[in-house]
N, C-alpha and C positions, 0 to 999 in steps of 0.2 A: 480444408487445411487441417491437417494433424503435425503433432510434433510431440518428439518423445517427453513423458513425464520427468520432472526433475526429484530428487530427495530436496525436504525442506530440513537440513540438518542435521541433530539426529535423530530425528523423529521419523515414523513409519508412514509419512505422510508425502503422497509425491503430488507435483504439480506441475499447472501450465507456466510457460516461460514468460507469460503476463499476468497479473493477476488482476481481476477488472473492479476496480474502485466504485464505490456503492455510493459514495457521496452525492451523487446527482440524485438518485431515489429519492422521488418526493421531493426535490426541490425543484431543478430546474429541470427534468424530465416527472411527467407522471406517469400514473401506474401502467398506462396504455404502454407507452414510448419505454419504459421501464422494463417490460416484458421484453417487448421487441428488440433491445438490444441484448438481455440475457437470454435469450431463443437462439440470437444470432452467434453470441457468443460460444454458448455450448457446440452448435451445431459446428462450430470450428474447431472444435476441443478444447475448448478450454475447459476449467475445471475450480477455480481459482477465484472465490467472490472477496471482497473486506469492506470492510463497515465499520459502525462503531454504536453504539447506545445514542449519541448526542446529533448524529445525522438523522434530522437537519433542522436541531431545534432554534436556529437563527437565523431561518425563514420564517415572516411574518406567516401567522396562523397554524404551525408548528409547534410541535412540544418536545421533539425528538422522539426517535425509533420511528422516523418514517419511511428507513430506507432500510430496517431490520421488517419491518414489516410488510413490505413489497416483497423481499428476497424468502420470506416467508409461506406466502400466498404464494408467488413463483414454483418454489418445490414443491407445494404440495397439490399445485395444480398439475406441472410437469410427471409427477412422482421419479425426480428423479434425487431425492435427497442422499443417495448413497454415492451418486459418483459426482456431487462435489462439496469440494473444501472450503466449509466458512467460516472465515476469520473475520473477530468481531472484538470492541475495546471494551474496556470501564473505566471510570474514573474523570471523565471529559461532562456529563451529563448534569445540569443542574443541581436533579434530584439525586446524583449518584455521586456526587463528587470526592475525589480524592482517593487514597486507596487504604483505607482501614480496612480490615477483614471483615466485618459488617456489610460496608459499602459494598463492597468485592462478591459478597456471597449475596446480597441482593442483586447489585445490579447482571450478575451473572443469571440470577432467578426469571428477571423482565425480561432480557435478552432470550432465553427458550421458549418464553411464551411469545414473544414477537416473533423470534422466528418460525413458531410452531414445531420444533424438533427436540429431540429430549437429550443431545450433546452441540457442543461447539467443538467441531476441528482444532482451531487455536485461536486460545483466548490472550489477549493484550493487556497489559495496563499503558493506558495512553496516555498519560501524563506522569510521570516521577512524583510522589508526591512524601517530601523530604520530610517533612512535619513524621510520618508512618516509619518504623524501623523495617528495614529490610526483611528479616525477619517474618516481622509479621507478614508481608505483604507474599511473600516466597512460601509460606504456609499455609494463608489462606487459598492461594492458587493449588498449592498440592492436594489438599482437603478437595477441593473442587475435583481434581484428578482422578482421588482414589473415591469419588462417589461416582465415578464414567459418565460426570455431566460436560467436562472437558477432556479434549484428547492431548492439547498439546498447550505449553504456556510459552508467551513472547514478549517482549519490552516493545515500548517507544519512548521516544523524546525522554530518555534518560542519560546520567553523564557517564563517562567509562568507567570511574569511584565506584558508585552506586551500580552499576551491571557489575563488574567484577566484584565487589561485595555478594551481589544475591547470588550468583552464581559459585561461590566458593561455598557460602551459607547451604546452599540445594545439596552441594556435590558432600560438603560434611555431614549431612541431616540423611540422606537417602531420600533427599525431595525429588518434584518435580524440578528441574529447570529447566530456564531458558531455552527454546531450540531456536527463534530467530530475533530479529531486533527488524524495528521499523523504523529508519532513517529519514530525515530531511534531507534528501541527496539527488541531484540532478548536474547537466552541462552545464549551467551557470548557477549550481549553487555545492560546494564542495567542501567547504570550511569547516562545514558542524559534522559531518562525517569522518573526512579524509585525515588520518593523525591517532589519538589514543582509542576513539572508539572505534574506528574500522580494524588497529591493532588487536583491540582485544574482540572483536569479534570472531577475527581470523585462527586468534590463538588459542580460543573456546571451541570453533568449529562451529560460532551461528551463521544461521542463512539471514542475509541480509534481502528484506523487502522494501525497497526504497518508496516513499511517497511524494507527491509533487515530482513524479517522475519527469511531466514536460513543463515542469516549472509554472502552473497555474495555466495552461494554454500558450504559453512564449512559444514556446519550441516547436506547435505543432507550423509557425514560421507565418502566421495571418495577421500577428499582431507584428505590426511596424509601424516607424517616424510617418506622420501625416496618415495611416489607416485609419480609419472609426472600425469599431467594429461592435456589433450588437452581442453580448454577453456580459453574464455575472462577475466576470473575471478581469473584463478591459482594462480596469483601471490598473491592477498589480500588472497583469502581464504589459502594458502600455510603458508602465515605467521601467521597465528593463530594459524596452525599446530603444528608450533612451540613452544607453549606458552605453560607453564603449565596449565592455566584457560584453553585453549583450549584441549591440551589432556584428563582432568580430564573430562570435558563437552564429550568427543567423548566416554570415557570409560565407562561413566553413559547411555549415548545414547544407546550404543551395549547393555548394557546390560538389558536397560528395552525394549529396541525393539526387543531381543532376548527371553524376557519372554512372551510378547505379541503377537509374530510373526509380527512383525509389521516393518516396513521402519526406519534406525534413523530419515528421513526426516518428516515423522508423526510423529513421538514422541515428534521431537523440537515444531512441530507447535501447536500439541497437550495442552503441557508446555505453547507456548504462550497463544494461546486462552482461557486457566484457569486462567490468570492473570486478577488482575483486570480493572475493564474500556472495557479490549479489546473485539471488538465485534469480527473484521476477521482478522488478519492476511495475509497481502500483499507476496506471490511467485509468482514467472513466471514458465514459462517451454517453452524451446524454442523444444522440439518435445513432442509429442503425449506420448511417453515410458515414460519421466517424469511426466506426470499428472498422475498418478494413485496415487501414493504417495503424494503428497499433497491436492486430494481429499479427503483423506481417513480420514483425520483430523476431517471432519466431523462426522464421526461414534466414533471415539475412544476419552474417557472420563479416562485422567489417577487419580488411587487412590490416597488419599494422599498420601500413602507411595511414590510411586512412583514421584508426587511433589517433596515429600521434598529430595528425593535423587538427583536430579537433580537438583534443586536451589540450597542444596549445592556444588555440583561439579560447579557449575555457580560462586561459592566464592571464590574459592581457588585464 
């Protein structure tokens, strides 16, 4: 499978139309299985990793960077560090926590040497951390920039106040900014996106990366009323199960992935990637049998019809 690369923004940086979430590295996939599904990946074209410094220091016997440190070993076993984009946070990790320009310029420091490479594609701050002026936080990122240890800078889990501040802040400085934002945004979960910050997203020109793309596993449609099922995740995705928004969203699922011949877990991602702003949509897969299904996202383009039946089931 190939599929044309996207622009992430405005940034000179194109990508696959999924980007494969690194969280499972080192925890619930190790380094074997690890391999094996970034093998499979590239060999599909993707091109597109993310991670973060604090993956996956909340695994017993963990201290974080163990899924920076796989992705690490990976390139420079593969030697294929030029043809892909790694996107990677600060600010989430024990030792790194918050985003002072300190913090920032360290934990930017551990993150090269874990991943063995001497830049980061695009770097995040992954948590907002209000305590920091903007300011600071928008300069020490640039500092990073103009030393080509980063190529691009990105928010997450920040409010649309605080993005449009740093972003007016960059644009008056001749900083770096913003080229995407990393959202909390999936079919059953739309609230903390959809409204001021997908506004100013739009109105900036970020590329939106949404994370919890199938909503902790919900969406890939295994987790239902009376299923068990054996994962790190059963429990969150179990009680969506439960919800009416969540049955209605699995019932919409079956049935346009049953008109399509298609995975429900393509169809959700499908649903995402037509939103707007979003350029890829962030899933993992912790073995080789789950990437096929969320590659697949790249080939299939649902109708409106099919939209609008599924945004609605997303209301109830």
């Amino acid at each position: 499978m190939t599929s044309p690369l996207r622009p992430l923004g405005s940034s000179d940086l194109r990508v696959f139309p999924l980007a494969l979430g690194g969280n499972v590295f080192g925890w619930s996939a190790d380094e074997r299985q690890s391999f094996a599904v970034l093998d499979a990946y590239a060999a599909a074209g993707g091109n597109f990793l993310d991670t973060a410094d604090v993956y996956s220091e909340w695994a017993e016997g963990n201290e974080g960077g163990e899924s920076e440190t796989i992705i690490g070993r990976w390139l420079a076993s593969r030697g294929n560090r030029s043809d892909i984009v790694v996107a990677t946070k600060v600010g989430g990790h024990s030792r790194f926590k918050g985003l002072s320009a300190p913090v920032i310029k360290a934990g930017a420091e551990e993150s090269l040497r874990r991943l063995g490479t001497d830049h980061i594609d695009l770097y995040y701050s992954h948590f907002d951390d209000e305590s920091v002026p903007v300011e600071e936080i928008v300069t020490a990122l640039d500092q990073l920039v103009k030393e080509g240890k980063v190529r691009a800078v990105a928010a997450s889990n920040i409010s649309p106040e605080r993005l449009r501040a740093s972003l007016d802040f960059a644009e008056a400085e001749g900083l770096a900014r913003y080229v995407a934002l990393q959202p909390h945004y999936n079919l059953v979960s739309r609230d903390t996106y959809e409204g001021p910050l997908l506004d100013t997203a739009a109105d900036t020109g970020l590329a939106a990366v949404p994370y919890f793309g199938l909503a902790a596993g919900f969406l890939t449609g295994k987790y239902r009323p009376g299923r068990t099922v054996e994962s790190v995740r059963a429990q969150g995705a179990a009680a969506l199960a439960g919800t009416a928004r969540g049955q209605a969203v699995l019932a919409a699922l079956d049935e346009v992935a049953g008109e399509r011949g298609a995975e429900p877990a393509t169809v959700a991602l499908a649903w995402l990637a037509s939103r707007p702003t979003v350029v890829a949509p962030i899933a993992s897969a912790r073995t080789v049998e789950q990437l096929p299904a969320l590659l697949a996202v790249a080939g299939l383009t649902l109708t409106d019809g099919e939209l609008a039946r599924l945004t609605a089931a997303s209301e109830v």
